[in-house]
VOTORKE-825698 format. One record per residue: residue number from 1; residue in three letters; x, y, z of N, C-alpha, C, O in turn. Coordinates in steps of 0.001 Angstrom, whole numbers. Each point is the difference from the previous one (the first is absolute). Layout:
{NUM; "ALA"; {X; Y; Z}; {X; Y; Z}; {X; Y; Z}; {X; Y; Z}} ...
This chain:
{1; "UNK"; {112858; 134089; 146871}; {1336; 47; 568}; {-93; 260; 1492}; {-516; 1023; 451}} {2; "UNK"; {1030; -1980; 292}; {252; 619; 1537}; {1015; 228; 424}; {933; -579; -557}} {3; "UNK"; {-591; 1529; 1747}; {1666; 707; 327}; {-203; -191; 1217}; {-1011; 335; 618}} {4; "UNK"; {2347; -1114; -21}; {707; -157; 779}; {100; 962; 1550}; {898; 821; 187}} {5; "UNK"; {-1951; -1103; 785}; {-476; 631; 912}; {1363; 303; 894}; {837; -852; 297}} {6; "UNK"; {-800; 2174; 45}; {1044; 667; 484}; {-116; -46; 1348}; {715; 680; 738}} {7; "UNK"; {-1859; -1694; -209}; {-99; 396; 1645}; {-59; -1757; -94}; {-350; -519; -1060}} {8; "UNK"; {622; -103; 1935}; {-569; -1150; 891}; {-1736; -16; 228}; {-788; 878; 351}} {9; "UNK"; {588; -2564; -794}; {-1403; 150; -108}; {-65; 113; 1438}; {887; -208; 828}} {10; "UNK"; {-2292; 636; -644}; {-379; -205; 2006}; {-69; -1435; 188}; {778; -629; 718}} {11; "UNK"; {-2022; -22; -1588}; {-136; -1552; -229}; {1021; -1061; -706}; {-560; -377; -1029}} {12; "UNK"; {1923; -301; 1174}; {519; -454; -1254}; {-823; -931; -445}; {-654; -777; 696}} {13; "UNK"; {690; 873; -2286}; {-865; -1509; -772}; {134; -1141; 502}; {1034; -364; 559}} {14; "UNK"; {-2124; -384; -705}; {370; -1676; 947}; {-436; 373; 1130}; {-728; -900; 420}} {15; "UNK"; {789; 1876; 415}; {-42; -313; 1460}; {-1739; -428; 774}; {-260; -634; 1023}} {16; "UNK"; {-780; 1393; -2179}; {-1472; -856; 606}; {144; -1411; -1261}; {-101; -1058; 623}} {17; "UNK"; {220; 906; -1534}; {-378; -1242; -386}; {919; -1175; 478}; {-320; -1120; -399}} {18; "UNK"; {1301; 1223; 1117}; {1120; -627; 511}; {-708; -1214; 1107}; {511; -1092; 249}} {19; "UNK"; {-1977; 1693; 384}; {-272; -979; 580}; {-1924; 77; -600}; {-467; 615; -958}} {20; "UNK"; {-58; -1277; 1722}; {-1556; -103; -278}; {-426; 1466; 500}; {623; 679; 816}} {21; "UNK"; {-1856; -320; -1500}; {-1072; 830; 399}; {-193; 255; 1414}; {-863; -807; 345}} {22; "UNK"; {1176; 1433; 556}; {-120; -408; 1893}; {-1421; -132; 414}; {-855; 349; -814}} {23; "UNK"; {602; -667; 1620}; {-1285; -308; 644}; {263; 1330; 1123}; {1079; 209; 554}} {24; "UNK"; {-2267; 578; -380}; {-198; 1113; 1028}; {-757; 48; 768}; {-1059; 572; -256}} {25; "UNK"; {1251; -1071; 1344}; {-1189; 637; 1238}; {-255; 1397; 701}; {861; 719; 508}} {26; "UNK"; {-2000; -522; -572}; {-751; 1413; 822}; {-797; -189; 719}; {-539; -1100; -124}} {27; "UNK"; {176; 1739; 910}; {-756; 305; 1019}; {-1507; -760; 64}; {-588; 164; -1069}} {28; "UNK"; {-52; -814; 1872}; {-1504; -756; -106}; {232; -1067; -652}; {-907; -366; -747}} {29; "UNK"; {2037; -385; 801}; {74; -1083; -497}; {-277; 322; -1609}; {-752; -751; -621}} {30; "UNK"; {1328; 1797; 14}; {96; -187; -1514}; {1623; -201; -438}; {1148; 241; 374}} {31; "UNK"; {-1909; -843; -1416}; {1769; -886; -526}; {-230; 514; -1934}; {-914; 158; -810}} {32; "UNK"; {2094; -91; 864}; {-100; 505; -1809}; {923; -1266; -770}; {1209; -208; 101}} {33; "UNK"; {-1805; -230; -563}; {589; -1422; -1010}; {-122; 473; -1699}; {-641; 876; -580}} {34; "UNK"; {1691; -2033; 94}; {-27; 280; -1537}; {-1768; -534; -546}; {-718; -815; 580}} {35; "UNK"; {509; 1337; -1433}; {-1746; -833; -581}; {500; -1459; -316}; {1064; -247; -568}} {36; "UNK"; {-1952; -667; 1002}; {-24; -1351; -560}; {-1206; 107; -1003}; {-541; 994; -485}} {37; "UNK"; {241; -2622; 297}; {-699; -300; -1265}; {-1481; -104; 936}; {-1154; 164; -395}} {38; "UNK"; {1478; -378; 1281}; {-1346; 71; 958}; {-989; 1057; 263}; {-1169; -30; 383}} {39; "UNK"; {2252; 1283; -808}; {-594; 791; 36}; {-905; 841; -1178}; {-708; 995; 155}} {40; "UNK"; {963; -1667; -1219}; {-741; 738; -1492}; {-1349; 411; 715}; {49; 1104; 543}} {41; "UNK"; {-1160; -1741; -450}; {-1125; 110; 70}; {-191; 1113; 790}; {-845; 805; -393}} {42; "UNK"; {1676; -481; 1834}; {-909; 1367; 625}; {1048; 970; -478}; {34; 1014; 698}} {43; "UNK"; {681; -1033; -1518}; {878; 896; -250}; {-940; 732; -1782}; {-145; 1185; -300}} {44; "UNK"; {-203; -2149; -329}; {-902; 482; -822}; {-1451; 554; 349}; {-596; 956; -497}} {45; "UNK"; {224; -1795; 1450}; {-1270; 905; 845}; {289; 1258; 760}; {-818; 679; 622}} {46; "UNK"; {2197; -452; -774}; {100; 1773; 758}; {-536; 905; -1152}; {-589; 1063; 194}} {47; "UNK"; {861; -1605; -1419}; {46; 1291; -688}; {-963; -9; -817}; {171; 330; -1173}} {48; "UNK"; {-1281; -686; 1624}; {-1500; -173; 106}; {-817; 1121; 688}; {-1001; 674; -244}} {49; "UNK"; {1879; -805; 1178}; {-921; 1219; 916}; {220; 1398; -479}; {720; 396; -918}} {50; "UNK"; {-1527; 294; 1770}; {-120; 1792; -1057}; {843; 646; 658}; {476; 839; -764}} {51; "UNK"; {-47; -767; 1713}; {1250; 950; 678}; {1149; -624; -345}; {1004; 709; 68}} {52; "UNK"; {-818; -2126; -512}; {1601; -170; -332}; {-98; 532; -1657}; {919; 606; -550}} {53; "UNK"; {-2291; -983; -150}; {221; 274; -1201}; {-325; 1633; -394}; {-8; 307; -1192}} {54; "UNK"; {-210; 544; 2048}; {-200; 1328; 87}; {1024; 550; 154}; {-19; 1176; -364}} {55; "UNK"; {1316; -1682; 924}; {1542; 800; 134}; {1188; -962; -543}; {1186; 231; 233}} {56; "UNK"; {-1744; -1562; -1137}; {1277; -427; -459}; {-766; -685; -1095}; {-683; -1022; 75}} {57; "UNK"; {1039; 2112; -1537}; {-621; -299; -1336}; {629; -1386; -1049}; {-431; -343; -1101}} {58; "UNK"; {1741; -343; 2016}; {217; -1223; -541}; {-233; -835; 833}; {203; 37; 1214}} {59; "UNK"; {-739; -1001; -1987}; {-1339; -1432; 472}; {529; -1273; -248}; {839; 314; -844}} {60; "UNK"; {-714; -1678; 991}; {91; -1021; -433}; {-1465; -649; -318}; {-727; -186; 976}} {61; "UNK"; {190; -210; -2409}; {-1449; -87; -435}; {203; -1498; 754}; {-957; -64; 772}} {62; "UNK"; {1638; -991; -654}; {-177; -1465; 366}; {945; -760; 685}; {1100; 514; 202}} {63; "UNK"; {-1215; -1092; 0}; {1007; -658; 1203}; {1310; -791; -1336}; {1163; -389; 106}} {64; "UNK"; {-1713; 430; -749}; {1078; -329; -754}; {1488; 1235; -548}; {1115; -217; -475}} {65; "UNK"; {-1621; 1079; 734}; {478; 1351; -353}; {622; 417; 1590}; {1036; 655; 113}} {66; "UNK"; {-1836; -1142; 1082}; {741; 547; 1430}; {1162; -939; -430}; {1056; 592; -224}} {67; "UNK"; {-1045; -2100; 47}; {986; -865; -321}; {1296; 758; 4}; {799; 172; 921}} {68; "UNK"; {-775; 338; -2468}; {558; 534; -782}; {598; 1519; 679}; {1050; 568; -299}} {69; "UNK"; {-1969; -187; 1185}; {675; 1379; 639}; {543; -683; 1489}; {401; 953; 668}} {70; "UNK"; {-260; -2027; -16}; {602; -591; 712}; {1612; -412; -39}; {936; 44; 799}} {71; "UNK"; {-1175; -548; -2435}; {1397; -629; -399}; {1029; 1560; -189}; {1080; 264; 528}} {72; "UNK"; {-2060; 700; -1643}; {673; 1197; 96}; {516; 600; 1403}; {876; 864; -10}} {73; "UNK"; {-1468; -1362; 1293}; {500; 393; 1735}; {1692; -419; -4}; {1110; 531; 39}} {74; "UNK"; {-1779; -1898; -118}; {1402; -731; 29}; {1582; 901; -685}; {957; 656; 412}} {75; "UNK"; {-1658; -1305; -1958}; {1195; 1152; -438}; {799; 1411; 267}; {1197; 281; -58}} {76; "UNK"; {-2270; 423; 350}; {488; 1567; 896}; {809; -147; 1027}; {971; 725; 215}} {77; "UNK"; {-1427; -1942; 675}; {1006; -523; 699}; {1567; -321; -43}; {924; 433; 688}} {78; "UNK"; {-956; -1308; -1698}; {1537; -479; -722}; {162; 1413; -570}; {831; 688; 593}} {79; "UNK"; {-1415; -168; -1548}; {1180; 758; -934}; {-40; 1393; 1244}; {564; 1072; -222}} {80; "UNK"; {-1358; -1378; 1541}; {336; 1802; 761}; {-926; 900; -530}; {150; 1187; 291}} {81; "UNK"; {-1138; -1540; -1057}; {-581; 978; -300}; {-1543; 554; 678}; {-572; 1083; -125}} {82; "UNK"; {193; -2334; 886}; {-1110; 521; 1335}; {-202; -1270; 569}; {403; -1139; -238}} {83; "UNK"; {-1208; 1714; 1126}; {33; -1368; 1019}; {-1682; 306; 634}; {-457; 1124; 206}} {84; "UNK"; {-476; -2798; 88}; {-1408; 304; -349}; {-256; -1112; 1472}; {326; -1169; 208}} {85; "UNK"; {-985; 2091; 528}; {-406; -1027; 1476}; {-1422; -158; -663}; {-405; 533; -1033}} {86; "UNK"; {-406; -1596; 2080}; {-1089; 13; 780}; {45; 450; 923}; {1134; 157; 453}} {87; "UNK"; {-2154; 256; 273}; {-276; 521; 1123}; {-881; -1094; 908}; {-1190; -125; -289}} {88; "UNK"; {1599; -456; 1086}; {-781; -1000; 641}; {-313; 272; 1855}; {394; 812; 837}} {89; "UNK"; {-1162; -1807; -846}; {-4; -120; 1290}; {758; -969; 622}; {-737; -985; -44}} {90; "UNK"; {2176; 527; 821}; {575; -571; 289}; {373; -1091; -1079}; {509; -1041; 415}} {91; "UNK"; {-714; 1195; -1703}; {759; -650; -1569}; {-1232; -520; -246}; {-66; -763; -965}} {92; "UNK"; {-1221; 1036; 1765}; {-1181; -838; -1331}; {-377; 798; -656}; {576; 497; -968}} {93; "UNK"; {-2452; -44; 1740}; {-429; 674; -398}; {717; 1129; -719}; {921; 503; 643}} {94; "UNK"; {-1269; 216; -2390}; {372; 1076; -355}; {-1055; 1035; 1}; {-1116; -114; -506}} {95; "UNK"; {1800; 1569; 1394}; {-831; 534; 527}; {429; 1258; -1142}; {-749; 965; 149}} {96; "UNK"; {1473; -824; -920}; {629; 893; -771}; {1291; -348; -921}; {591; -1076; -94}} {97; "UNK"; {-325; 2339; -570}; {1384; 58; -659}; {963; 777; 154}; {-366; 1175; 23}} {98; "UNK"; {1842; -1381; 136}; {698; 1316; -328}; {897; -211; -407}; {255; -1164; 307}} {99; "UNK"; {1152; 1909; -1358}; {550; 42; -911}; {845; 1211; -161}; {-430; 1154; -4}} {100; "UNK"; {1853; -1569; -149}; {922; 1073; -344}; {96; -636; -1427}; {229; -1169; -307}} {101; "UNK"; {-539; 2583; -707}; {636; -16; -1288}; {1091; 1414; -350}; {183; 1026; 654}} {102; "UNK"; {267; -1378; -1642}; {609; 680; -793}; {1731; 414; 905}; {594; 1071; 125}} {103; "UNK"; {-312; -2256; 274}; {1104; 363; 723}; {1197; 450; -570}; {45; -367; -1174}} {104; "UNK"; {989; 1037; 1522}; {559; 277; -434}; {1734; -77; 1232}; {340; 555; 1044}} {105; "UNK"; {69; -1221; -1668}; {1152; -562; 1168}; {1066; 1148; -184}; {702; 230; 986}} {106; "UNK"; {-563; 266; -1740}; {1128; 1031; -159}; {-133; 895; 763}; {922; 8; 816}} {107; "UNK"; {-1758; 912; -645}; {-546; 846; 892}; {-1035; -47; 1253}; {-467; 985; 572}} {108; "UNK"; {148; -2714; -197}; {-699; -598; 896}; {-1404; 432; 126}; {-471; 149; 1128}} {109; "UNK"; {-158; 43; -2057}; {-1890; 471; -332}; {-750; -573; -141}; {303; -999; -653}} {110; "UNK"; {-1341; 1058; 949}; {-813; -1168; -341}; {-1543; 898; 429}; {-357; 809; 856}} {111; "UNK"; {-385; -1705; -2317}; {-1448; 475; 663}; {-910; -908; 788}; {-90; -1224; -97}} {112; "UNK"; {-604; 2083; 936}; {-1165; -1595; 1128}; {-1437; 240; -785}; {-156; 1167; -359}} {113; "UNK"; {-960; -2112; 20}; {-642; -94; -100}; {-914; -1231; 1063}; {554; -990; 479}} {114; "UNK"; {-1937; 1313; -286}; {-761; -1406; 823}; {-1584; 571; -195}; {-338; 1163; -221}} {115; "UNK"; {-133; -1818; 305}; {-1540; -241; 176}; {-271; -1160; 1286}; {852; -827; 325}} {116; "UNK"; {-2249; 953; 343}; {-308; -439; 950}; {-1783; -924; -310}; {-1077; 446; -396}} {117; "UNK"; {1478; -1724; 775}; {-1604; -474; -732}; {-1198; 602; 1381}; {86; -121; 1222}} {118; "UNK"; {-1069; 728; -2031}; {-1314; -2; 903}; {299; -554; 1469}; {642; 671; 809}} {119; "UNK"; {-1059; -1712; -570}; {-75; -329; 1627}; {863; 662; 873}; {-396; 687; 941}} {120; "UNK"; {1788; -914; -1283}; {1100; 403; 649}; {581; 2008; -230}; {1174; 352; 118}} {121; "UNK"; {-2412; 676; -462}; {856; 1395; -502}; {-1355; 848; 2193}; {-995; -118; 715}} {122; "UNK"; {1968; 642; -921}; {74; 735; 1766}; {634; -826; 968}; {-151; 98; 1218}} {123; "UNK"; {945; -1006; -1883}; {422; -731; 1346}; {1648; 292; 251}; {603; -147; 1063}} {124; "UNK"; {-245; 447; -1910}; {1570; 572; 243}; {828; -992; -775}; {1196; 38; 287}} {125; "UNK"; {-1557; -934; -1217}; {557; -299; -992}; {797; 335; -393}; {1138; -185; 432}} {126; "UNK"; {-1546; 992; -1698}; {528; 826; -855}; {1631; 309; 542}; {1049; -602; -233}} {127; "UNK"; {-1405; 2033; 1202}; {863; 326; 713}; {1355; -725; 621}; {1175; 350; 110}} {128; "UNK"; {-2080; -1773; 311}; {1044; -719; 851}; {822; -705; -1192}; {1187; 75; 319}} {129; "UNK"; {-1323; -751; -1604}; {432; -388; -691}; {888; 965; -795}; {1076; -459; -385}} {130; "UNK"; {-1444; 2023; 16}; {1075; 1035; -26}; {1101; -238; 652}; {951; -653; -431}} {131; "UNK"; {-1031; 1125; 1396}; {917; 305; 922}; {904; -1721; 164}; {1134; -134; -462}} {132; "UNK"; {-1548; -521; 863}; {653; -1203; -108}; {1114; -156; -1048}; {1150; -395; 193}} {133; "UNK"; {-1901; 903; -1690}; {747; -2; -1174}; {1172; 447; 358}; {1114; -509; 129}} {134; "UNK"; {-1764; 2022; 70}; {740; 1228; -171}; {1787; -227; 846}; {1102; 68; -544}} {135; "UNK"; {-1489; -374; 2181}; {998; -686; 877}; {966; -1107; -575}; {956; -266; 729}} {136; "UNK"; {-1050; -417; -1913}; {710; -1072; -484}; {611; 1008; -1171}; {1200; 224; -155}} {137; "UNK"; {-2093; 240; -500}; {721; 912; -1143}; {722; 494; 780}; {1005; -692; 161}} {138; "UNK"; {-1021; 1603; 440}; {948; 1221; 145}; {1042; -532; 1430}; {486; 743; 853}} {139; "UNK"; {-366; -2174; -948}; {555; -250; 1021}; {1059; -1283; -563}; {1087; 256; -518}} {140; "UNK"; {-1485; -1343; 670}; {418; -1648; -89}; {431; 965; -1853}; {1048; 591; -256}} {141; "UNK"; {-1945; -722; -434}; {-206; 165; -1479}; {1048; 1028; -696}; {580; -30; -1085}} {142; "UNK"; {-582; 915; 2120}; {1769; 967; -738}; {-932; 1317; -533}; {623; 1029; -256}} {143; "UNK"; {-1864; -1030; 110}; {-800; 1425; -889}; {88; 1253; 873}; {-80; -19; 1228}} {144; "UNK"; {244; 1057; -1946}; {-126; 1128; 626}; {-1169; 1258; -339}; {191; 1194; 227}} {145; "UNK"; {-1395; -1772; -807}; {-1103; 620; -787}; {-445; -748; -337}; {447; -833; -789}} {146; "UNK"; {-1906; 896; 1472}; {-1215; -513; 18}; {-1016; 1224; -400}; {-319; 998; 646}} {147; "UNK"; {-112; -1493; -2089}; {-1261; 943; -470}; {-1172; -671; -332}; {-49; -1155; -424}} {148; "UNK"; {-1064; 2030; 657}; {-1487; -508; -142}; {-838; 1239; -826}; {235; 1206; 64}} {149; "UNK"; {-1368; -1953; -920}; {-921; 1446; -354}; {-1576; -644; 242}; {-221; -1177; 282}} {150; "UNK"; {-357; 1771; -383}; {-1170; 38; 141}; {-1090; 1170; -579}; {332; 1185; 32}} {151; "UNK"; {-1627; -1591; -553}; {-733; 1155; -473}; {-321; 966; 1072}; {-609; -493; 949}} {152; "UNK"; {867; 1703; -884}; {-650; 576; 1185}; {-1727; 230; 440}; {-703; 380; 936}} {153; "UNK"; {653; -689; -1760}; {-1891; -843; 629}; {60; -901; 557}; {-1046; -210; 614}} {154; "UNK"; {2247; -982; -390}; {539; -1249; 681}; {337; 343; 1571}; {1080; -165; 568}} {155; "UNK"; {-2480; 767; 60}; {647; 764; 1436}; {327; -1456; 897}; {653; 314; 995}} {156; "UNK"; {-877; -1627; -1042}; {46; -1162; 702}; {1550; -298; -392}; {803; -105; 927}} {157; "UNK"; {-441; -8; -2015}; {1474; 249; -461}; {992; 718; 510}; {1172; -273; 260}} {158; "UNK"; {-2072; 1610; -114}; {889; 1063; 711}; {418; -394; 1399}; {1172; 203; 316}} {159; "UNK"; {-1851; -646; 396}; {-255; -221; 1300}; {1072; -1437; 55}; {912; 36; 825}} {160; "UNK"; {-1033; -1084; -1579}; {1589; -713; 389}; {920; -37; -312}; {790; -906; 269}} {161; "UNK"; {-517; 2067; -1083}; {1408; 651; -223}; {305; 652; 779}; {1086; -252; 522}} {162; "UNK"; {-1751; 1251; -102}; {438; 989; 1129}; {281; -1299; 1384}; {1050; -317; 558}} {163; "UNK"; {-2331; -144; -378}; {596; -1171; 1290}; {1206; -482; 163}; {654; -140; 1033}} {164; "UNK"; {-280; -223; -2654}; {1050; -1024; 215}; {1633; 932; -300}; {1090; -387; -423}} {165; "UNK"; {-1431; 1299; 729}; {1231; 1132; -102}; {443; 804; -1150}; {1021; 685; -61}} {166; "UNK"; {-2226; -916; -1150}; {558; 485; -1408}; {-553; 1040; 123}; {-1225; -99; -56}} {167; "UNK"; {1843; 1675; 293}; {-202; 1225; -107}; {-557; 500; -1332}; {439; -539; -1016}} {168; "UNK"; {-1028; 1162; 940}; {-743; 330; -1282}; {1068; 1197; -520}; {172; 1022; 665}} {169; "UNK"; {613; -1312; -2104}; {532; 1242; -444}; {-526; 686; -1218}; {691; 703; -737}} {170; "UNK"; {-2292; -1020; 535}; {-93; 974; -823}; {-944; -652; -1102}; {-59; -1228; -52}} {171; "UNK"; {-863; 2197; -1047}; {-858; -780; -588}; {368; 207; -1618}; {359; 1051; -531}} {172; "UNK"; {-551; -2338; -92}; {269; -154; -1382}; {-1074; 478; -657}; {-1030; -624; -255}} {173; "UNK"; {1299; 1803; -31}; {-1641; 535; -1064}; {-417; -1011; -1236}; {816; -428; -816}} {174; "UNK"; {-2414; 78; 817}; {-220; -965; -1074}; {740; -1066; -680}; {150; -175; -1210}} {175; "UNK"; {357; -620; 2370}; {1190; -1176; -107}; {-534; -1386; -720}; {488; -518; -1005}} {176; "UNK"; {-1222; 215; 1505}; {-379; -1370; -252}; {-1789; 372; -373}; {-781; 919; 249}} {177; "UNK"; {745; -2091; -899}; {-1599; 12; -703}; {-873; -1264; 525}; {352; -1152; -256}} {178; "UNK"; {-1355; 1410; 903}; {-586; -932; 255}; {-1651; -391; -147}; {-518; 987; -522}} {179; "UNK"; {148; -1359; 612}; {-1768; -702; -1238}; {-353; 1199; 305}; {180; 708; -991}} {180; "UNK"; {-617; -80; 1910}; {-829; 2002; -346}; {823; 712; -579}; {-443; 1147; 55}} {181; "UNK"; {1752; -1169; -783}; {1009; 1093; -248}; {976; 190; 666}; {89; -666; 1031}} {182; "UNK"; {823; 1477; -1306}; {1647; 480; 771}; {-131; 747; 1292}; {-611; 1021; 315}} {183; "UNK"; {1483; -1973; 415}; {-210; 681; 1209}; {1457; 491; 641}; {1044; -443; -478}} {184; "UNK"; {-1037; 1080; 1229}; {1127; 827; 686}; {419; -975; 1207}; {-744; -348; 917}} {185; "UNK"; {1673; 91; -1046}; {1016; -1138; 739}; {520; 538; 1422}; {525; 1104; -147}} {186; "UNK"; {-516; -1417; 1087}; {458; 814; 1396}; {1603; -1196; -472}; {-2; -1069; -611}} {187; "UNK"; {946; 1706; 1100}; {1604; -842; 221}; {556; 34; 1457}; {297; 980; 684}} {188; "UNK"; {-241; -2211; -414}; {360; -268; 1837}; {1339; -882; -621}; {-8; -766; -964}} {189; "UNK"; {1265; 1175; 1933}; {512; -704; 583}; {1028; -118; 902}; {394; 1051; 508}} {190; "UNK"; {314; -2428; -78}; {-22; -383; 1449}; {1915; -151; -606}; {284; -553; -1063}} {191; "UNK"; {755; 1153; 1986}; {1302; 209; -153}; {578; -887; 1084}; {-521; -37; 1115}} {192; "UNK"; {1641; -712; -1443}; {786; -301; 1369}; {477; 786; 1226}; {688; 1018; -73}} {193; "UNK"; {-1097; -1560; 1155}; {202; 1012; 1212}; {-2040; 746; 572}; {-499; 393; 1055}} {194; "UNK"; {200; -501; -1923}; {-2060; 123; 128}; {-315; -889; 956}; {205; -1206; 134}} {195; "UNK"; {-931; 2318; 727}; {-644; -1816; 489}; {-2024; 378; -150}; {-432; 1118; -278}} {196; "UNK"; {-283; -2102; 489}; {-897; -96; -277}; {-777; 838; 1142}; {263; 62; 1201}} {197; "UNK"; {-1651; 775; -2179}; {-588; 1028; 1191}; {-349; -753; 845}; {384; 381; 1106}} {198; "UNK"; {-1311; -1893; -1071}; {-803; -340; 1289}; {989; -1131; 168}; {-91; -761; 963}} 
C-alpha cells in the first residue's frame, strides 16, 4: 500500500525521463555519455582488474551479460530510477564509470557510485567526473542530496569524495561485505548550496 505524500515532491515524476540521458562535460576535456554497444568490451575488462574487483563485489562474467546490464542503464533512465555515464575522454576513449542509483524523486536523493580504469586513476578523473555529476544533480537535475559510501580502507575513494565536496558524515559499522569480509563503510555527502573542496 502507498500513501499519498503530504509534501510536494522536490523532483516531479517525468521531469528526467521527459528528455534523453544529458551528456556532461568536465574539466580536461572529460565528457560523461550514456554506454553504447561499443563499449561492452573495456567495460567488461574493468572488472577484471583487482582494485575494481577488490571494492565492487558485483561483476559482469561476459560481454553478453554487460549487454544486458547496459539495456538495464537505459531503463533506470525511463522509469527514473538511475542514470549510468561513461567516463571518456572528449566522448571516445572510456577512461571510467560513474552512476547515480537508487534515486529517489520525492525527496531528491540519490546515490553516486564510479570506478576509474588503470591508466587514467591520479589524474583527476574520478573527481572531475564527480563533481561534474554532482553540479547537474544538484543543479539543472532538481536533487538536493547527493550520497556516496565507500570501504574505509578505500583511502583513494576517500580522497574524491572529499575533492569533489562530499563531506564525510560518518561511518557505517560492518556495512557492506566484500571478498575478505565486512567492512565498515565511511558515508559522504554533497547537499545543494556545497561547493566542491578543490
Amino acid at each position: 500500500m502507498t500513501s499519498a505524500l503530504s509534501t510536494p515532491s522536490t523532483i516531479p515524476a517525468g521531469a528526467l525521463a521527459a528528455g534523453p540521458q544529458p551528456v556532461l562535460a568536465a574539466p580536461a576535456d572529460l565528457l560523461l555519455r550514456p554506454w553504447e554497444a561499443t563499449d561492452v568490451p573495456v567495460f567488461l575488462a574493468a572488472y577484471r582488474d583487482p582494485e575494481i574487483q577488490r571494492w565492487h563485489t558485483r561483476r559482469p562474467a561476459s560481454e553478453e551479460e554487460v549487454r544486458a546490464w547496459f539495456d538495464r542503464y537505459r531503463q533506470d533512465w525511463a522509469q527514473e530510477e538511475g542514470a549510468h555515464w561513461a567516463v571518456t575522454r572528449g566522448g571516445g576513449d572510456v577512461l571510467g564509470r560513474i552512476a547515480m542509483r537508487g534515486i529517489d524523486l520525492d525527496d531528491g536523493v540519490a546515490e553516486c557510485a564510479y570506478w576509474v580504469l588503470p591508466a587514467a586513476r591520479g589524474a583527476g578523473v574520478a573527481s572531475g567526473a564527480l563533481t561534474a555529476l554532482s553540479d547537474w544533480a544538484l543543479g539543472e537535475a532538481g536533487f538536493h542530496r547527493l550520497e556516496l559510501d565507500h570501504s574505509t580502507r578505500n583511502l583513494a575513494s576517500c580522497r574524491v569524495a572529499v575533492k569533489s565536496g562530499f563531506l564525510l558524515e560518518g561511518t557505517k559499522r560492518s556495512d557492506a561485505v566484500h571478498s575478505d569480509g565486512r567492512h565498515d563503510m565511511h558515508l559522504h555527502a554533497r547537499i545543494r548550496g556545497d561547493e566542491p573542496s578543490a
